[in-house]
N, C-alpha and C positions, 0 to 999 in steps of 0.2 A: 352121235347126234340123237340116237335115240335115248340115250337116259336122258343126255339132256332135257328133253322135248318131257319126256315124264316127270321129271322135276320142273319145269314151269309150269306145265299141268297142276301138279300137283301142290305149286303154292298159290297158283294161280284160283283153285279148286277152296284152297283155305283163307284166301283174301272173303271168297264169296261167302265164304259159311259165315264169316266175322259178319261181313258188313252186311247178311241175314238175320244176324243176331240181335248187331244193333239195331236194325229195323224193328224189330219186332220188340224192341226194348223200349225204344223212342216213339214208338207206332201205340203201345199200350198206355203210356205217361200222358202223349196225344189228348188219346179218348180219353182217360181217367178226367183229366183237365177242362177238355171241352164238355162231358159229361158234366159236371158240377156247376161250370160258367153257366149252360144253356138251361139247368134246373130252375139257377137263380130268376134268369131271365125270362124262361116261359112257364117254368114247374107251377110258378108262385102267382101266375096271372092268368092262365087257362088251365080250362078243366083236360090237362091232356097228363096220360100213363106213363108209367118210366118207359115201358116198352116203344114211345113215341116221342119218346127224350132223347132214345138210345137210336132211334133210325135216325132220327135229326143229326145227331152228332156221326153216326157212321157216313152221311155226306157231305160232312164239314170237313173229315180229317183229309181226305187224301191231299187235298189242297192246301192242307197245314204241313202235312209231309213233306211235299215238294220241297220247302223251303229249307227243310231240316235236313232232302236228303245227302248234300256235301258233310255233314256231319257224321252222318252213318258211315262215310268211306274214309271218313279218315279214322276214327272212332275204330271203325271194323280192322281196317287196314293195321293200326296200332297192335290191337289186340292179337292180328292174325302175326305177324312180324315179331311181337315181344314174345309168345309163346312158342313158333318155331327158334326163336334165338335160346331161351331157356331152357329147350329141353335138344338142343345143342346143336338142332339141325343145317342151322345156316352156317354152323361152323365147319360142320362134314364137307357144308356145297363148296365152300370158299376150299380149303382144302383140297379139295379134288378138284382146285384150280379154275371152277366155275366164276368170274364176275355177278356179283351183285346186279350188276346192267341186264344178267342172263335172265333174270325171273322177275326185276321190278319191271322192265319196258313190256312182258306181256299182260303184268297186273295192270299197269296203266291203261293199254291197252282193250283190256275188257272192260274195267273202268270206262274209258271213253265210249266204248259201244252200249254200256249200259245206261249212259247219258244223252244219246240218241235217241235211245227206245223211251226216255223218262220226257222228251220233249216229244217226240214226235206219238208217242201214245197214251201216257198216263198224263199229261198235261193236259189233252182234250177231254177225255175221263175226268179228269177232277174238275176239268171248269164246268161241264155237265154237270156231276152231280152238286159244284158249288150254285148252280142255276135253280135245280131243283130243293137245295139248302134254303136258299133266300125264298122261293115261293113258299117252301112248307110254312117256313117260321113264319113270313107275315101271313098266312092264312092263321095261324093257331091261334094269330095272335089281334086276328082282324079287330072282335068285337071286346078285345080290351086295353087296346093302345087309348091311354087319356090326351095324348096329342096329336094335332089334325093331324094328316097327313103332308108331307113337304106336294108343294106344287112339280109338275112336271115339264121340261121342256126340251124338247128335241129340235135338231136344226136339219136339213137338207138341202141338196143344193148340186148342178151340174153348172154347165159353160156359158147358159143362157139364164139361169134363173135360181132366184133362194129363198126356202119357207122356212119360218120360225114357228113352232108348233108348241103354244103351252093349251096343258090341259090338268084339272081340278083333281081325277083323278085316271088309276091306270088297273088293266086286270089280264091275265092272257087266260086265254080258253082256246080248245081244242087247235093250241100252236097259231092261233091270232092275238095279235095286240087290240087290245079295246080302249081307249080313253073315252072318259068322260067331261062334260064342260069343257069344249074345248076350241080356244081360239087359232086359226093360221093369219098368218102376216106373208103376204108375195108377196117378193120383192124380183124384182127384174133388171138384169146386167144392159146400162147404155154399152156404149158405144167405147169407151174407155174402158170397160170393165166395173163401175163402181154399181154396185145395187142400188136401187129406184123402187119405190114403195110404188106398189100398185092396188092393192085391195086387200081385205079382211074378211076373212071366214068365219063365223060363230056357228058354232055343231052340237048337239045334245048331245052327239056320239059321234066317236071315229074311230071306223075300224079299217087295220093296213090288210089287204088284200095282195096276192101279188101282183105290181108291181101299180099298187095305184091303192090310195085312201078311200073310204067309202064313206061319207056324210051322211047322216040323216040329222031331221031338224034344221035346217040349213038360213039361217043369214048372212045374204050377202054385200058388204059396203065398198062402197068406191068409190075413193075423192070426187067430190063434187057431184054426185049421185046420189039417188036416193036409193034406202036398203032393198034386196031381193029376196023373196022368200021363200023356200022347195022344201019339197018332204027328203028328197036325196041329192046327193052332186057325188060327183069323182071326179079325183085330184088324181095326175099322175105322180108315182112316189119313185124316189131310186133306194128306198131302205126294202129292207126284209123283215120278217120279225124278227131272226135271231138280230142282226144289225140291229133293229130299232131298239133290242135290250140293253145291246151291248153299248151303245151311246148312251145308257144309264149307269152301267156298271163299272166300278173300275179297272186298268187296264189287265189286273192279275187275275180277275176272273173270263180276260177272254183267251179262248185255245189258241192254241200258236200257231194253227193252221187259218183261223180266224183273220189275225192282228193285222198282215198285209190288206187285205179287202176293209179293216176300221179302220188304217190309215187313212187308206185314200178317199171313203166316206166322211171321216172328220175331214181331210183337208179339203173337199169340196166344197164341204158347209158352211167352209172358211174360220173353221176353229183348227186351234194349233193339235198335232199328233205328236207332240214329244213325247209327251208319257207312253204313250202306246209303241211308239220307236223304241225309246229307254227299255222298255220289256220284253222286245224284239231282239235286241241286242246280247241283253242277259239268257233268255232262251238258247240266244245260240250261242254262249259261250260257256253256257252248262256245262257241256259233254266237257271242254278242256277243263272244267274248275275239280271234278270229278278226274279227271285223270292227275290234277297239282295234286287234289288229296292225296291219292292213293301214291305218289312218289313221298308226298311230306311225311305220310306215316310208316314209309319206309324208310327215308334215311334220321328217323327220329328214334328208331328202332336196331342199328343195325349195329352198335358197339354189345362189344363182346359182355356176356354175363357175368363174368368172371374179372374185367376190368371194373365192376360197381359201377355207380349210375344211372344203371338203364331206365331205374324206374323215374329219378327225377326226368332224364331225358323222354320217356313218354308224358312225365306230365306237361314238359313244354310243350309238347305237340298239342296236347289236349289246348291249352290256354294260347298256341298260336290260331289253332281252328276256330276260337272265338274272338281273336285278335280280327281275324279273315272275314266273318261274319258282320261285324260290326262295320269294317273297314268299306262292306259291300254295299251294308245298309246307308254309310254315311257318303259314300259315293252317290247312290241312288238320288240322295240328299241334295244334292251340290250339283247335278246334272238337272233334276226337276227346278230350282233356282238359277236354273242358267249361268250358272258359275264355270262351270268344266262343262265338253264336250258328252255329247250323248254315249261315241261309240268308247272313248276313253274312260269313263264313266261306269258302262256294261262290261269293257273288258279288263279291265287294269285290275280286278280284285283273284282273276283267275289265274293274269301273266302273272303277276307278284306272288301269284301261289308257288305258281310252277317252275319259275325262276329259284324262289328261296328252296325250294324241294330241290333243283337242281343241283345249286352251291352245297348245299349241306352234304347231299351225296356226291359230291366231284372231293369236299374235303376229306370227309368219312371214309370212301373207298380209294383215294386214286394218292390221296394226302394232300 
């Protein structure tokens, strides 16, 4: 039991160094790529240094990463599997009567814990620094955008009552939202539940405080009333400021620890959370899509070197991992179009992984 346990270690050991490798392959192509995009688009329109092209882009990748990292593990996984086959090692294990199941199921394994840790820590990391990404660039690029800015609008909303908040423009400072020009609409739930227009706010400025809006310059209208006019009012709010971003931003820049607390803010506001579901879903079916890789680029690996082939048969793996990719993205598709179910949707490009990794290796090893 003890070799054994050192031989899973130690392909276990070589899965990781691969899909290190790849990281840092696909990690460098990254930046080189967003490096170039982000010249085009800020280089050439603000007075800003490469040096400040280059931090911009190192808080863009990690959350390019993400996306790419099932690639890395099967990619790595490939690599690690053709070259211990080559240089004859999995032949010794099989030989000394060792099952293929003995060293893929802990590869898997750490795979799957290492898709834990890519959700539950580097996911909140990258939507950070994709937070801090979006402010840099539009700061750089304040006084040279030639078109306005898009208007803003935010909705809120509990069990008694709902505000529709547009405003001209938006800015955050020291962890406050601030808008500018800016109109609210209360509305208030009868008795059925249906919202009822109650009055209109016009604000020079609005800033979210916790747990309440702060006005100044304040206009107040109310059907059949005449306007009121304060230097301040407070509104009470159920947003925060990261919430009140995050109802700006799309559902992939918010962390996974976030998306339950923007569900249930969108659906109070009585806007649909599908999107934000659909990403919830996928989050959590990471860790298994990472463990489908790492069996795929096992049993795509695991004919003998000496029978020929291996290389075509790693290229299929290569071109089913973009098969898998595609299949994810066009799922994603078909879910946001309310065609397919949400969880079918998030999970069906993983099971399909892990499944065809299975089959392959139940023929491969077992016949």
């Amino acid at each position: 039991m003890t070799g054994v346990g050192r031989i899973e270690r130690y392909v276990v050991g070589y899965l990781l160094l691969g899909v290190l490798t790849w990281l840092a392959v696909i990690s460098s192509v990254v930046i080189l790529i967003q490096f170039v995009e982000l010249t085009g688009q800020v280089g050439t329109r603000a007075d800003v240094g490469a040096d400040s092209i280059l931090g911009l882009t190192l808080l863009r990748v990690p959350s390019l990463i993400q996306i790419l990292l099932p690639f890395c593990f099967l990619f790595g996984g490939i690599s690690a599997f053709v070259g211990l086959n080559r240089r004859s090692e999995l032949v010794a294990m099989r030989a000394a009567g060792i099952s293929a199941w003995r060293f893929i199921l802990p590869s898997a394994i750490a795979a799957f814990v290492l898709g834990v840790v890519a959700v539950g820590a580097v996911n909140p990391l990258a939507a950070m620094l994709n937070a801090r990404f979006e402010a840099e660039r539009a700061r750089m690029m304040a006084n040279y955008l030639g078109n306005r800015p898009e208007d803003i609008w935010l909705r809120q909303g509990d069990d008694t009552s709902q505000i529709v908040i547009h405003a001209k423009a938006r800015d955050t400072r020291r962890g406050a939202v601030s808008l500018r020009g800016v109109s609210l609409f209360i509305y208030e739930k009868n008795d059925a539940g249906t919202p009822v227009f109650r009055r209109r706010l016009e604000a020079g400025e609005a800033t979210l405080m916790p747990g309440f809006w702060r006005l100044k310059d304040v206009r107040e209208a109310t059907a059949g009333d005449s306007s009121i006019r304060s230097d301040s009012l407070s509104i009470r709010s159920t947003l925060d400021s990261e919430a009140a971003m995050e109802s700006l931003a799309s559902p992939e820049a918010i962390a996974f620890w976030r998306l339950p607390k923007a569900i249930e803010l969108t659906e109070q506001a009585g806007f649909s959370a599908s999107g934000y579901r659909l990403r919830l879903h996928q989050l959590l079916a990471t860790p298994l899509l990472f463990a489908a890789m790492s069996i795929l680029a096992a049993a795509f690996s695991l004919r003998l070197a000496r029978l020929g082939g291996l290389a075509g048969l790693a290229g299929a793996g290569v071109a089913l991992g973009f098969v898998m990719f595609f299949f994810n993205q066009f799922a994603g598709a078909l879910a946001k179009a309310d065609i397919i179910p949400l969880f079918a949707a998030a999970w069906a490009p993983a099971v399909v992984a892990l499944l065809a990794g299975v089959t392959l290796l139940c023929y491969t090893e077992d016949g």
